[in-house]
TORKOLZA-939277 format. One line per field, with one value per residue (C-alpha): residue number from 1; z, y, x. Coordinates in Angstrom, 1 decimal, decimal comma, padded with zeros to 4 digits. Layout:
seq [NUM  ...]
z [Z  ...]
y [Y  ...]
x [X  ...]
END
This chain:
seq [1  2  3  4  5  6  7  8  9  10  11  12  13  14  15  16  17  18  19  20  21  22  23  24  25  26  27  28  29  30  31  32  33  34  35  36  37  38  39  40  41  42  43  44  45  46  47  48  49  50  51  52  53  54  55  56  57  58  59  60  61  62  63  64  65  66  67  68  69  70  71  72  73  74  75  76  77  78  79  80  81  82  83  84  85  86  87  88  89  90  91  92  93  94  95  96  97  98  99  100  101  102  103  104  105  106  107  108  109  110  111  112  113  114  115  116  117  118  119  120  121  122  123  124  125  126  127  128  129  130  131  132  133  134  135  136  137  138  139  140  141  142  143  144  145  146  147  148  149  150  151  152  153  154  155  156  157  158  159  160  161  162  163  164  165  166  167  168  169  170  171  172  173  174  175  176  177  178  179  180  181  182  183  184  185  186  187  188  189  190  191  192  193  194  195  196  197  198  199  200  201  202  203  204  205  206  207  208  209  210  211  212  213  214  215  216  217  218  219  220]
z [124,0  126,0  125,8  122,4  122,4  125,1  122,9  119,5  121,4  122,3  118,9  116,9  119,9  119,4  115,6  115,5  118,1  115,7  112,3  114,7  115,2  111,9  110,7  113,6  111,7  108,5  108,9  111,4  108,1  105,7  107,6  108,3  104,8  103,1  105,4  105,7  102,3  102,0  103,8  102,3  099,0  100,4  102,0  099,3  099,2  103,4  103,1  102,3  105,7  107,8  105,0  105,7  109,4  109,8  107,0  108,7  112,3  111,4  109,9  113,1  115,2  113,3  113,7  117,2  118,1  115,9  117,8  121,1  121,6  122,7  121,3  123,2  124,8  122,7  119,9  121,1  123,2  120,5  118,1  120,3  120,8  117,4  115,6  117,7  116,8  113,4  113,5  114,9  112,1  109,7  111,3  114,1  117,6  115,8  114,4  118,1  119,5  116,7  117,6  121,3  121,3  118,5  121,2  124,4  122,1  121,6  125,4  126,1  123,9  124,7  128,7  129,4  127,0  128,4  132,0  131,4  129,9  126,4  125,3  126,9  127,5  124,0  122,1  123,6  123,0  119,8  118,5  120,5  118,1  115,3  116,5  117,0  113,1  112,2  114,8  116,4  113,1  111,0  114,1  115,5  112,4  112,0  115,9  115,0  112,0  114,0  116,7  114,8  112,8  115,9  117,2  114,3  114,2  118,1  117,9  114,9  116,9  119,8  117,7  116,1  119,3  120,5  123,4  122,1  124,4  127,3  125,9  125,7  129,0  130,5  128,7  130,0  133,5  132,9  131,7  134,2  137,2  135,9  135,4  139,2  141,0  138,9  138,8  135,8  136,5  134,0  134,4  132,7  130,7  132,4  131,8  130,0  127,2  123,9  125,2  127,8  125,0  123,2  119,5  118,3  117,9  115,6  112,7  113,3  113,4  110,1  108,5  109,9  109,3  105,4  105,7  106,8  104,0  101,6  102,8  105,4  107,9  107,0  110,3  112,1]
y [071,7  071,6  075,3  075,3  072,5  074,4  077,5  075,9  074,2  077,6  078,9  076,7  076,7  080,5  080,1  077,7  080,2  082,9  080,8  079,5  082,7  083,9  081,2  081,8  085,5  084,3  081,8  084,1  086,6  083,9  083,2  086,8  088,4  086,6  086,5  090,4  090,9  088,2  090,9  093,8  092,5  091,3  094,5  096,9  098,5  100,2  103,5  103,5  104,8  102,1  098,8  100,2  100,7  096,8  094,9  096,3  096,0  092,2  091,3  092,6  090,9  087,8  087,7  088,5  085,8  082,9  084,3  085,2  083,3  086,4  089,9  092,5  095,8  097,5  096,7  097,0  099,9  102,4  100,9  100,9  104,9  105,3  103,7  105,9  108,9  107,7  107,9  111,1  112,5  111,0  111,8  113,6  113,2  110,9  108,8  108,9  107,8  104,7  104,1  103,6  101,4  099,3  098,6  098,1  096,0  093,5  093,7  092,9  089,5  088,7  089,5  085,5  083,6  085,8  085,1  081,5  081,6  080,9  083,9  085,6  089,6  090,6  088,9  090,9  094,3  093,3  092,7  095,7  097,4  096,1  097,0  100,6  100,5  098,9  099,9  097,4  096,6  095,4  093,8  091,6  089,5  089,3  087,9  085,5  084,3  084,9  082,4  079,6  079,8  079,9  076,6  074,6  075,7  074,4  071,1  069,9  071,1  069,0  066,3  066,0  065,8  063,3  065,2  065,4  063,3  065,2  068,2  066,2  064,9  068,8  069,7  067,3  068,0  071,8  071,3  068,8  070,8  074,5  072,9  071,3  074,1  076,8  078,9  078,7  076,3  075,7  072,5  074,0  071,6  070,6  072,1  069,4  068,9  070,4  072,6  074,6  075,7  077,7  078,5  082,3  083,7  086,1  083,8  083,1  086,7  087,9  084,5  085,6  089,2  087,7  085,7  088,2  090,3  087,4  086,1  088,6  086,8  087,9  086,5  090,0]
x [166,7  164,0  163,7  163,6  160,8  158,8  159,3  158,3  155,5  154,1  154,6  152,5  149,9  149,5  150,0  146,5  144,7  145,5  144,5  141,4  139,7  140,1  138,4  135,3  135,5  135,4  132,7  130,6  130,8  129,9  126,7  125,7  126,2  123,8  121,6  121,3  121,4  118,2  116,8  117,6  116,6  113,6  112,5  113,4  109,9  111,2  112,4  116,3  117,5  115,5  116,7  120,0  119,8  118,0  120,1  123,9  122,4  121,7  125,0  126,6  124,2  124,3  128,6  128,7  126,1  127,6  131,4  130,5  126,9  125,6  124,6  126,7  125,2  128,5  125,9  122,3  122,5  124,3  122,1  118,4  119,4  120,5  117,0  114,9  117,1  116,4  112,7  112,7  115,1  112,4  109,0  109,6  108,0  105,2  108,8  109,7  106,7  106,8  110,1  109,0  106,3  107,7  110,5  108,5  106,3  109,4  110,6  106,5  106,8  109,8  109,8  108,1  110,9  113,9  112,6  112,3  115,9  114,7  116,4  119,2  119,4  121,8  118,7  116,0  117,7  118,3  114,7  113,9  116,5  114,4  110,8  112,2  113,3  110,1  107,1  104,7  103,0  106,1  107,5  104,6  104,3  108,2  108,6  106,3  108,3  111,4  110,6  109,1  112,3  114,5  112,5  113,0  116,6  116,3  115,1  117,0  119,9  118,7  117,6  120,9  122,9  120,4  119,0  115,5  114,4  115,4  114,0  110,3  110,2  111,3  108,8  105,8  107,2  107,4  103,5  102,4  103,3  102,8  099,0  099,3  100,3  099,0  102,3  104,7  107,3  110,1  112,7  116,1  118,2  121,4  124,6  125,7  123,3  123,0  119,6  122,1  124,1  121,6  121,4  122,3  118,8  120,1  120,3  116,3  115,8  117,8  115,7  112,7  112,7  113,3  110,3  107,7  108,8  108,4  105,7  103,7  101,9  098,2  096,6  097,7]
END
Protein backbone atom coordinates (compact mmCIF):
# COMPACT_ATOMS: atom_id res chain seq x y z
CA UNK A 1 0.00 0.00 0.00
CA UNK A 2 2.50 2.31 0.71
CA UNK A 3 4.11 1.59 -2.56
CA UNK A 4 1.25 2.21 -4.33
CA UNK A 5 0.76 5.68 -2.42
CA UNK A 6 4.47 6.52 -2.95
CA UNK A 7 3.98 5.60 -6.54
CA UNK A 8 0.61 7.54 -7.18
CA UNK A 9 2.26 10.33 -5.18
CA UNK A 10 5.04 10.62 -7.73
CA UNK A 11 2.67 10.33 -10.55
CA UNK A 12 0.58 13.30 -10.09
CA UNK A 13 3.75 15.26 -8.92
CA UNK A 14 5.31 14.63 -12.43
CA UNK A 15 1.77 14.91 -14.00
CA UNK A 16 1.52 18.86 -12.54
CA UNK A 17 5.44 19.46 -13.57
CA UNK A 18 4.37 18.35 -16.98
CA UNK A 19 0.88 20.45 -17.19
CA UNK A 20 3.20 23.33 -15.32
CA UNK A 21 5.62 23.95 -17.97
CA UNK A 22 3.22 23.79 -20.63
CA UNK A 23 1.47 26.38 -19.30
CA UNK A 24 5.11 28.63 -18.73
CA UNK A 25 5.16 27.71 -22.82
CA UNK A 26 1.93 28.77 -23.47
CA UNK A 27 1.92 31.90 -21.55
CA UNK A 28 5.68 32.84 -22.55
CA UNK A 29 4.05 32.52 -26.34
CA UNK A 30 1.04 34.53 -25.50
CA UNK A 31 3.26 37.38 -24.41
CA UNK A 32 5.75 37.22 -27.18
CA UNK A 33 3.45 36.90 -30.22
CA UNK A 34 1.83 40.02 -30.01
CA UNK A 35 4.39 41.71 -29.14
CA UNK A 36 6.55 40.84 -32.31
CA UNK A 37 3.90 41.09 -34.45
CA UNK A 38 3.30 44.94 -32.86
CA UNK A 39 6.46 45.22 -34.37
CA UNK A 40 6.31 43.89 -37.44
CA UNK A 41 3.28 45.77 -38.25
CA UNK A 42 4.78 48.75 -36.96
CA UNK A 43 7.87 48.63 -39.01
CA UNK A 44 6.50 47.53 -42.26
CA UNK A 45 8.16 50.39 -44.15
CA UNK A 46 12.08 48.02 -43.30
CA UNK A 47 13.03 45.94 -45.94
CA UNK A 48 11.24 42.46 -45.83
CA UNK A 49 14.30 40.33 -44.94
CA UNK A 50 15.44 42.64 -41.85
CA UNK A 51 11.19 42.88 -40.41
CA UNK A 52 11.50 39.31 -40.69
CA UNK A 53 14.89 38.66 -39.21
CA UNK A 54 13.92 41.45 -36.02
CA UNK A 55 10.03 40.48 -35.53
CA UNK A 56 11.06 36.17 -35.27
CA UNK A 57 14.39 37.07 -33.35
CA UNK A 58 12.04 38.94 -30.74
CA UNK A 59 9.37 36.33 -30.22
CA UNK A 60 12.22 33.97 -29.41
CA UNK A 61 13.85 36.27 -27.29
CA UNK A 62 10.84 37.43 -25.69
CA UNK A 63 9.85 33.27 -24.71
CA UNK A 64 13.12 32.36 -23.48
CA UNK A 65 13.37 35.45 -21.18
CA UNK A 66 9.75 35.23 -19.69
CA UNK A 67 10.90 30.91 -19.28
CA UNK A 68 14.32 30.91 -18.43
CA UNK A 69 14.90 34.84 -17.15
CA UNK A 70 17.61 34.96 -19.39
CA UNK A 71 18.41 35.15 -23.21
CA UNK A 72 20.58 32.10 -24.03
CA UNK A 73 23.88 32.37 -26.21
CA UNK A 74 21.97 29.06 -28.27
CA UNK A 75 19.98 32.29 -29.44
CA UNK A 76 22.21 35.40 -29.62
CA UNK A 77 25.27 34.00 -30.89
CA UNK A 78 23.60 32.08 -34.19
CA UNK A 79 21.54 34.95 -34.47
CA UNK A 80 24.49 38.10 -33.91
CA UNK A 81 26.49 35.95 -36.83
CA UNK A 82 23.50 35.35 -38.78
CA UNK A 83 22.25 39.46 -38.90
CA UNK A 84 25.65 40.48 -40.07
CA UNK A 85 25.60 37.73 -42.68
CA UNK A 86 22.37 39.24 -43.51
CA UNK A 87 23.66 42.72 -44.25
CA UNK A 88 26.38 41.48 -46.20
CA UNK A 89 23.98 39.36 -48.48
CA UNK A 90 22.03 42.72 -48.81
CA UNK A 91 24.72 45.49 -49.23
CA UNK A 92 27.71 43.92 -49.21
CA UNK A 93 30.93 44.94 -47.27
CA UNK A 94 29.11 48.51 -46.71
CA UNK A 95 25.96 45.92 -45.10
CA UNK A 96 28.87 44.44 -43.09
CA UNK A 97 30.42 47.40 -41.91
CA UNK A 98 26.60 48.66 -40.77
CA UNK A 99 26.13 45.51 -39.31
CA UNK A 100 29.32 46.05 -37.16
CA UNK A 101 29.08 49.25 -35.72
CA UNK A 102 25.29 49.00 -35.22
CA UNK A 103 26.48 46.04 -32.78
CA UNK A 104 29.49 47.55 -31.01
CA UNK A 105 27.17 50.59 -30.74
CA UNK A 106 24.71 48.50 -28.47
CA UNK A 107 27.68 46.66 -26.42
CA UNK A 108 29.07 50.55 -26.04
CA UNK A 109 25.59 51.65 -24.25
CA UNK A 110 24.96 48.92 -22.76
CA UNK A 111 28.70 47.96 -21.34
CA UNK A 112 27.90 50.57 -17.83
CA UNK A 113 24.26 48.88 -17.06
CA UNK A 114 25.57 45.24 -17.73
CA UNK A 115 28.55 45.98 -15.50
CA UNK A 116 26.51 47.40 -12.77
CA UNK A 117 24.29 44.27 -13.16
CA UNK A 118 21.37 46.17 -14.51
CA UNK A 119 21.31 43.91 -17.39
CA UNK A 120 22.63 40.47 -17.50
CA UNK A 121 24.94 39.07 -20.54
CA UNK A 122 21.81 37.18 -22.88
CA UNK A 123 20.31 40.90 -22.82
CA UNK A 124 23.27 42.63 -24.19
CA UNK A 125 23.89 40.18 -27.07
CA UNK A 126 20.54 40.40 -27.77
CA UNK A 127 20.28 44.17 -28.55
CA UNK A 128 23.54 43.78 -30.12
CA UNK A 129 21.56 41.30 -32.47
CA UNK A 130 19.22 44.09 -33.16
CA UNK A 131 21.67 47.02 -33.87
CA UNK A 132 23.38 44.58 -36.32
CA UNK A 133 19.76 44.23 -38.10
CA UNK A 134 19.18 47.85 -37.72
CA UNK A 135 22.66 49.98 -37.75
CA UNK A 136 23.58 52.67 -35.15
CA UNK A 137 20.85 55.05 -36.46
CA UNK A 138 17.72 52.86 -36.08
CA UNK A 139 19.17 51.48 -32.85
CA UNK A 140 20.16 54.55 -30.79
CA UNK A 141 16.65 55.96 -30.70
CA UNK A 142 15.07 52.41 -30.14
CA UNK A 143 17.55 51.80 -26.83
CA UNK A 144 16.42 54.80 -25.58
CA UNK A 145 12.68 53.72 -25.86
CA UNK A 146 13.79 50.32 -24.87
CA UNK A 147 15.12 51.31 -21.49
CA UNK A 148 12.68 53.84 -20.33
CA UNK A 149 10.12 51.08 -21.04
CA UNK A 150 12.11 48.43 -19.16
CA UNK A 151 12.34 51.02 -16.08
CA UNK A 152 8.81 51.56 -15.80
CA UNK A 153 8.21 47.95 -16.25
CA UNK A 154 10.92 47.93 -13.10
CA UNK A 155 9.55 49.97 -10.67
CA UNK A 156 5.96 49.09 -10.97
CA UNK A 157 7.33 45.64 -10.42
CA UNK A 158 9.11 46.85 -7.32
CA UNK A 159 6.48 48.95 -6.35
CA UNK A 160 4.00 46.21 -6.47
CA UNK A 161 6.00 43.86 -4.23
CA UNK A 162 6.56 46.74 -1.92
CA UNK A 163 10.33 47.05 -2.26
CA UNK A 164 10.32 50.51 -3.62
CA UNK A 165 11.60 51.75 -0.80
CA UNK A 166 14.63 49.75 -0.72
CA UNK A 167 15.27 50.50 -4.20
CA UNK A 168 15.27 54.56 -3.25
CA UNK A 169 17.44 54.43 -0.46
CA UNK A 170 20.12 52.04 -2.73
CA UNK A 171 19.83 54.45 -4.85
CA UNK A 172 20.68 57.72 -2.63
CA UNK A 173 23.51 55.60 -1.17
CA UNK A 174 24.69 54.53 -4.61
CA UNK A 175 24.61 58.51 -5.49
CA UNK A 176 25.80 59.84 -2.24
CA UNK A 177 29.02 57.91 -2.21
CA UNK A 178 29.77 57.56 -6.03
CA UNK A 179 29.79 61.71 -5.60
CA UNK A 180 32.06 61.23 -2.28
CA UNK A 181 34.56 59.18 -3.50
CA UNK A 182 34.46 60.06 -7.00
CA UNK A 183 34.33 56.30 -8.32
CA UNK A 184 31.16 54.64 -9.36
CA UNK A 185 29.79 52.71 -6.59
CA UNK A 186 26.64 50.66 -6.89
CA UNK A 187 24.74 49.05 -3.62
CA UNK A 188 23.02 45.74 -5.27
CA UNK A 189 19.66 44.74 -3.95
CA UNK A 190 19.70 41.74 -1.73
CA UNK A 191 18.91 38.39 -2.79
CA UNK A 192 15.83 38.39 -1.25
CA UNK A 193 13.99 41.31 -2.67
CA UNK A 194 11.97 41.67 -5.70
CA UNK A 195 15.14 44.08 -7.45
CA UNK A 196 17.44 40.68 -7.40
CA UNK A 197 15.08 38.98 -9.43
CA UNK A 198 15.14 41.08 -12.41
CA UNK A 199 12.53 41.71 -15.04
CA UNK A 200 13.01 39.95 -18.79
CA UNK A 201 14.39 42.95 -20.68
CA UNK A 202 13.19 41.41 -23.70
CA UNK A 203 9.63 42.45 -23.26
CA UNK A 204 10.92 46.32 -22.96
CA UNK A 205 12.84 45.73 -25.97
CA UNK A 206 10.10 44.09 -28.39
CA UNK A 207 7.80 47.25 -26.73
CA UNK A 208 10.28 49.60 -27.38
CA UNK A 209 11.47 48.62 -30.74
CA UNK A 210 7.38 49.11 -31.40
CA UNK A 211 7.53 52.48 -29.96
CA UNK A 212 10.32 54.08 -31.94
CA UNK A 213 8.75 52.93 -35.00
CA UNK A 214 5.42 54.49 -33.83
CA UNK A 215 6.63 57.23 -32.53
CA UNK A 216 10.57 57.94 -33.66
CA UNK A 217 12.31 59.73 -31.08
CA UNK A 218 13.13 63.12 -33.05
CA UNK A 219 15.74 64.47 -30.47
CA UNK A 220 18.51 62.09 -32.23
Amino acid sequence: MKQKAAHDSATRSGTNGHNSRWRSVVFACAIAFPISASFAWAAMGTPLPLLLGAAVFLFFAVERDLQERKIPNGLTLPALLGAIALRTFLAGGAGAQAALIGAGAAFAVLFIPFALRWLGAGDVKAVMVLGALWGHEVLLPSLWWMIAIGGVLALLFVALRGDLPDLLTRWWLTLRTSLATRRLTYFAPAKTSAAAGGLPFAVAMGLGATAQQLWRAPWF
